[in-house]
N, C-alpha and C positions, 0 to 999 in steps of 0.2 A: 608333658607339661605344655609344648610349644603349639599342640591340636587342641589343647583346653584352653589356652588363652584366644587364641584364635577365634574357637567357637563361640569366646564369650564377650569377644570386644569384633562387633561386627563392621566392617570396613577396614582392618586394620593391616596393613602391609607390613613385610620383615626383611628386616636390611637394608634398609635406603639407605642411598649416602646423604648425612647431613650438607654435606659442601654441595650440593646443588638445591640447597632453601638458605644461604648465604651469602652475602652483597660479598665479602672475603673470600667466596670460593672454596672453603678450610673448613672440614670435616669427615669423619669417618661415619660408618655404618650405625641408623639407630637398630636394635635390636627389634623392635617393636614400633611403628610411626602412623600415625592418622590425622585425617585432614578433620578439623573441628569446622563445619559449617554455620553453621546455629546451633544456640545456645544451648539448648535439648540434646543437639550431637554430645557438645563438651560435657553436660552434668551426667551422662547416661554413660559416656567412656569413662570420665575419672572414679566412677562410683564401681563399675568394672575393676577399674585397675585396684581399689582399694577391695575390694574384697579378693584378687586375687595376690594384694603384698605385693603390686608391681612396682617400681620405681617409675616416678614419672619425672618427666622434664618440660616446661613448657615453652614453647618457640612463636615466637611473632612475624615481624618480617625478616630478621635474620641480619640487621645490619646491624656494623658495630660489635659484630659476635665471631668468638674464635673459641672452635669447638675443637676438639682435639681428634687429633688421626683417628684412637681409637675407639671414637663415637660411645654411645651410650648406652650400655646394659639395663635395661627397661625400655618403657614406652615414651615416647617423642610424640606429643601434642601439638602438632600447628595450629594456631589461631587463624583464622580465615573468615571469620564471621563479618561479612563483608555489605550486610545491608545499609543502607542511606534514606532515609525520611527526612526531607523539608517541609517545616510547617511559619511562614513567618519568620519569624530572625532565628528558627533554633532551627538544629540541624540534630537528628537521633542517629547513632552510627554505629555501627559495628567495631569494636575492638581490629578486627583485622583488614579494615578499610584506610585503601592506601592513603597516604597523609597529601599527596600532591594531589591527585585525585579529585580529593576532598574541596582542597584551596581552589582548584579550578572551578571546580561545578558551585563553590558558594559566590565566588565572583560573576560567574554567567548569571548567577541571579539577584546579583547586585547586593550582597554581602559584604562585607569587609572585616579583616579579623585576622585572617590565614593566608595572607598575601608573604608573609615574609617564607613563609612553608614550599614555597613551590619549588622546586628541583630535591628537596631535603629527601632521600629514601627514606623510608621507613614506614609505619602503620600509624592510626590513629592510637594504638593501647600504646605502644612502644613511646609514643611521644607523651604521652600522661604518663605513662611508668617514668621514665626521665627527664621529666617536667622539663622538655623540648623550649628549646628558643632562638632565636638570631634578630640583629639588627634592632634589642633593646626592647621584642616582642614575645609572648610567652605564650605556650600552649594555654598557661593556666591564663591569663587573661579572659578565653573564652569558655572553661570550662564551667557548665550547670550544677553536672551533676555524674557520675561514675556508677556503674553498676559492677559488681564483684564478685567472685565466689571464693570462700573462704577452702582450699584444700585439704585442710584436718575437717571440717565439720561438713564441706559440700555444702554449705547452706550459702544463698545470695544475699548480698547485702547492697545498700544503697548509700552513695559517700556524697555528703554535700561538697561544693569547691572548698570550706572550710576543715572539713574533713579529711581532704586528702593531702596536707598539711606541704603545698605545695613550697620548696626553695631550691637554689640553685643546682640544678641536674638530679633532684631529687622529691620523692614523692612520700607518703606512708605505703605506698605498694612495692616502692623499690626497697623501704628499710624494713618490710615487715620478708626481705628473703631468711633463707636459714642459712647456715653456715656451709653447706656444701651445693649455693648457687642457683637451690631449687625457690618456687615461689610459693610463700602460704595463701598472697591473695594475685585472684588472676584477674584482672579486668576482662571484662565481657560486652559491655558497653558502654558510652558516653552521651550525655545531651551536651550539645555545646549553641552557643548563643554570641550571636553577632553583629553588629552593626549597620546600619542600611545606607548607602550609599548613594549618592547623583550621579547617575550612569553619564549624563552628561556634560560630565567637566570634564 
């Protein structure tokens, strides 16, 4: 069963330890683990895993998270989709593009928005999944617009900022999880939009 799965989800390693894709350092071995680069990686594995009745699990940056010694019996998704496009005051990103990262390189272009973001670990999805804030400033402030994929049907969808029914440390992506942690919608990407600044004050 473990050379069938294998052959059918390509790139996929066994046995990693979770606790070294954790800001916590706290986890045991996934059974199953792959790095999701683009979008096409993620839809092409999770459609794998469902036809082979895998359990999946999906992982971001990993902060914030305590996984247990015993790690996970299925397959371990990391989000990594790490692309950035700037066009004008928006910014197209990647679900797995780091959140500081981010802050820095829209301020180098005289942006403003993501200033309070900067030292914060974690990913761009991670912080729309938990509608991320500090200092009275909110991810949702600058979000456009969310790209998603539904894990029962694998079809994408597109979430206006009204849509993603954004309040405190919470989102419709963190409340649509299931009862045993896993997620039905995963982000994949964001537009996000932001303010233009007098580099010279």
């Amino acid at each position: 069963m473990a050379d069938k799965i294998l052959q059918k989800l390509s790139g996929v390693q066994k046995n990693v330890l979770l606790k070294d894709y954790t800001t916590y350092k706290i986890g045991g071995p996934a059974e199953y683990f792959f790095i999701a680069k683009t979008k096409e990686d993620l839809i092409l594995t999770l459609k794998s895993a469902k036809d082979l009745k895998l359990p999946v699990f999906i992982l971001g940056g990993g902060s914030n998270l305590l996984i247990s010694d015993k790690g996970f019996k299925g397959l371990v998704i990391k989000i990594n989709i790490s692309r950035i496009s700037l066009s004008g005051n928006k910014a197209f990103v990647g679900a797995g593009v780091d959140l500081t990262k981010l802050a820095y390189l829209s301020a180098d272009r005289g942006l403003s928005g993501l200033e309070w973001a900067t030292g914060i670990p974690g990913t761009v999805g991670g912080a729309i999944y938990g509608s991320a804030q500090a200092f009275g400033i909110k991810i949702a402030d600058s979000v456009k617009s969310v790209e998603a994929i539904n894990l029962k049907t694998l079809k994408l969808k597109s979430f206006t900022k009204k849509q993603c029914q954004f309040s405190l440390k919470n989102s419709i992506f963190k409340k649509n999880n299931t009862l045993r942690g896993t997620r039905n919608l995963v982000i994949v990407s964001a537009v996000l939009e932001f303010q233009n600044k007098d580099n010279n004050l």
